[in-house]
Steps between C-alpha positions, in 0.01 A plus 500: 500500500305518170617777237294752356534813239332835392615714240802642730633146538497144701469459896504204708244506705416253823296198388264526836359817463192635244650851400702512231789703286329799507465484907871415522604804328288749789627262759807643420419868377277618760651468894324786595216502785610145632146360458313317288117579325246479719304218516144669439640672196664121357131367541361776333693504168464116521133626498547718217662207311252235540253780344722498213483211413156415525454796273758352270336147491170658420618673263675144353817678478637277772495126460247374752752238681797787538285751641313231737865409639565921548199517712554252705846649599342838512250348772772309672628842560223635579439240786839638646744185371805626260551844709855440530544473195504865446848635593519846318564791698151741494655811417652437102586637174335419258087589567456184684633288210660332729222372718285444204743253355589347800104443503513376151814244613308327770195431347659357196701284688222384663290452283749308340511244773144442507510356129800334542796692336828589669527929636651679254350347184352857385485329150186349658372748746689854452470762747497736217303360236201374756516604887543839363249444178320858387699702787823676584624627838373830446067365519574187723739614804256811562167319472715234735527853723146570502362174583774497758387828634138385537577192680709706744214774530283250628741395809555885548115620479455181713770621795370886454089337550625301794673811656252763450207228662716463792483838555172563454466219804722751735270823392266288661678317797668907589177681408475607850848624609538844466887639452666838415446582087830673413601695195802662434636218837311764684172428727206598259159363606350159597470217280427135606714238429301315318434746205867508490515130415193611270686739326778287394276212361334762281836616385607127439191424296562796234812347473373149390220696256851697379649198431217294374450855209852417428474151416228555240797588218651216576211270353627607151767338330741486174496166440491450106728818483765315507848725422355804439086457493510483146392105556728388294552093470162516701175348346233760530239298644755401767577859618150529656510089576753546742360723701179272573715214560736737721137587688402135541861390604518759787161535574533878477360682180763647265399672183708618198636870460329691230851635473759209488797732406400754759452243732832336438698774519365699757478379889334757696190268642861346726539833602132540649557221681798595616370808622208384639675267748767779585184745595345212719784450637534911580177395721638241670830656618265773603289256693800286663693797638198619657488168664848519620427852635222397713674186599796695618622473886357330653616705814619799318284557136145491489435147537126555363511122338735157626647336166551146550867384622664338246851518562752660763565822367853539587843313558656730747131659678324193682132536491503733191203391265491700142192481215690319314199389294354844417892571417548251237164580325666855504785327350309252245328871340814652455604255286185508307601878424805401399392195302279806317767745452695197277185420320421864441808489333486203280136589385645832356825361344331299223595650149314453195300182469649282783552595874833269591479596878215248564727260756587778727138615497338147567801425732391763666124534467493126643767599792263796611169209481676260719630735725196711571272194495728336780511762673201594571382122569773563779397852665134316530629206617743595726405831603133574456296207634708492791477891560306617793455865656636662845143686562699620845792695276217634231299622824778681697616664150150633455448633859833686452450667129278812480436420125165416681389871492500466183150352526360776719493767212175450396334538839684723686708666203870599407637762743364327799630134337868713463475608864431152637816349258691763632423425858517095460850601337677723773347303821551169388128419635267259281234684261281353641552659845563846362161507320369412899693748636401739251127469527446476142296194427382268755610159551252314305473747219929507528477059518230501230684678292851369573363159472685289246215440230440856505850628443550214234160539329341759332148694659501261788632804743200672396 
């Protein structure tokens, strides 16, 4: 054990790890979700750090050798070494003090290996005095949020691409199977399979544009605001510094705020990004109960498309296969919602010029990402490449619904379309038969314009 202090008083603390006093102290304050920070978001401020001090040596504030020995911790963490050492719980008092300084712990400790000197010397390196140089908490741990939210964005816009491509490749591969359209679960008219599949790409793709519209806010940043974004114990030509190093560290561009008290005490671009996701994901429950619908059966629903078997469905019904993929997508959006509902309600519980509710909005910002993102990786995976259509089911459906008529109104008009329904309806016979019966078109006018193109595209019945 080695002992440290802060101003509250002395802790021992174990000589093998890299956080510090400050860590100990949330160790044992916060046992609330069970979890630990994601490790996106611990790269991410380690991002936001190593900008901060190349700022800070440029501006010769920081001696070159101490902030040369931060970095290279920073990218150590950045590489994905030192993630353990970052024990705090994610949702904390505090404004994310907690996480910051736990931050601040492990790269001074580091950095105090690499030039020799035992942890804990913060006479040498403080985490303080230099791994938290020209910041506080309150610019740091949100611009750690944003590049965090970026990095995530990618693997989600990445998933939602993937998904709505694959679908686009079954518009195609069903183009040509016709099936029942249905509104209101009733028969309404025609409608191929394909443009089904067609439909929900198009769908998934305003989702990623709704998303990618979201990110935008999060390319600006408070970093120079420091407690309040007044800047103070910030060198002016850092403030805007930091924000080109922050863009050449992550690769992403990040420009300063034109308001830095605005934009450190207000948090709204979380919740468009929050609500973004929860909208897409509206889409995509939308999308995967339709899939269980037509997948239901097989003997007794409509069976109008075979999911892939991916588990036995039952432990007491042998044989019994469920969607369980299309289910847990279901599932993975619902938390999303909720995941929104918690940051809806951090974003509007800031007061005056500091929002403290920005762990349980990243917790949960970063919870909806990862869930969503696996997710849908899953339902394409598992579910979508494998999913084929039952042509036979979508055929006998059709032959049995009169929503067919519908089609004849333009040639042979309303009252006589009504009569036919009403016919098809009380015999039982196929429309198609009735119309025969009837005399009222012949069979290759009746085929022609029964035909699927020309109930599924417009002027072709013509």
């Amino acid at each position: 054990m080695r002992k440290e202090h802060d101003f509250i008083g002395e802790l021992e603390v174990p000589e093998d790890v890299y956080y510090g006093v400050q860590t100990m102290r949330a160790i044992d304050n916060f046992h609330i979700t069970g979890q630990t920070i994601d490790p996106d978001f611990i790269q991410s401020i380690a991002m936001v750090k190593k900008a901060a001090a190349l700022a800070n040596m440029e501006t010769g504030r920081l001696p070159g050798r101490i902030g040369m020995a931060l970095i290279q911790a920073a990218d150590e963490i950045i590489d994905g070494k030192l993630l353990d050492q970052f024990p705090v719980d994610p949702i904390q008092g505090g404004a994310g003090t907690s996480i910051n300084m736990n931050m601040n712990e492990v790269l001074s400790n580091r950095a105090l290996e690499f030039l020799g000197e035992a942890k804990g010397r913060y006479d040498f390196i403080s985490p303080n005095n230099h791994a938290n140089m020209a910041q506080s908490t309150n610019d740091s741990f949100p611009t750690g949020i944003k590049v965090c939210i970026n990095r995530k964005s990618k693997k989600l816009i990445a998933a939602l691409t993937r998904l709505s491509g694959e679908l686009d490749k079954k518009s195609v591969e069903f183009k040509d199977v016709l099936k029942m359209g249905r509104t209101h679960l009733q028969d309404a008219v025609p409608i191929t399979l394909g443009q089904e599949m067609g439909s929900y790409a198009s769908a998934v793709r305003r989702g990623i544009r709704r998303i990618e519209q979201a990110r935008e806010g999060v390319h600006v940043i408070n970093m120079g605001g420091t407690a309040v974004g007044t800047g103070l114990n910030a060198e002016p030509q850092y403030i805007p510094l930091v924000a080109q190093k922050l863009s050449e560290v992550t690769g992403e561009h990040y420009e300063t705020a034109e308001n830095l008290i605005d934009a450190t005490n207000n948090t709204d671009a979380f919740a468009d990004v929050s609500a973004a996701m929860k909208t897409t994901a509206l889409v995509l429950i939308k999308m995967a109960n339709d899939f269980r619908l037509m997948a239901s059966g097989p003997r007794c629903g409509l069976s109008e498309v075979k999911l892939p078997k991916r588990q036995p469905g039952s432990s007491i019904m042998p044989g019994k296969v469920n969607p369980v993929i299309a289910e847990v997508l279901d599932q993975a959006c619902y938390q999303v919602i909720a995941n929104d509902a918690a940051v809806t309600l951090g974003v509007e519980n800031g007061q005056f010029e500091l929002n403290v509710m920005e762990p349980v909005i990243s917790h949960n910002l970063f919870m909806a990402m990862n869930c969503m993102t696996n997710a849908v990786n899953t339902f394409v995976d598992k579910l979508l490449i494998g999913l084929e259509a039952d042509e036979e089911h979508c055929k006998a459906w059709l032959d049995r619904s009169v929503g067919v008529v519908t089609a004849l109104l333009p040639h042979i008009g309303y009252e006589n379309s009504a009569m036919l329904a009403k016919e098809a309806y009380n015999t039982g016979k196929p429309i198609r038969q009735v119309i025969l019966e009837k005399g009222i078109l012949t069979k290759e006018r009746m085929n022609h314009i029964l035909s699927p193109k020309a109930m599924t595209t417009p002027g072709i019945a013509e």
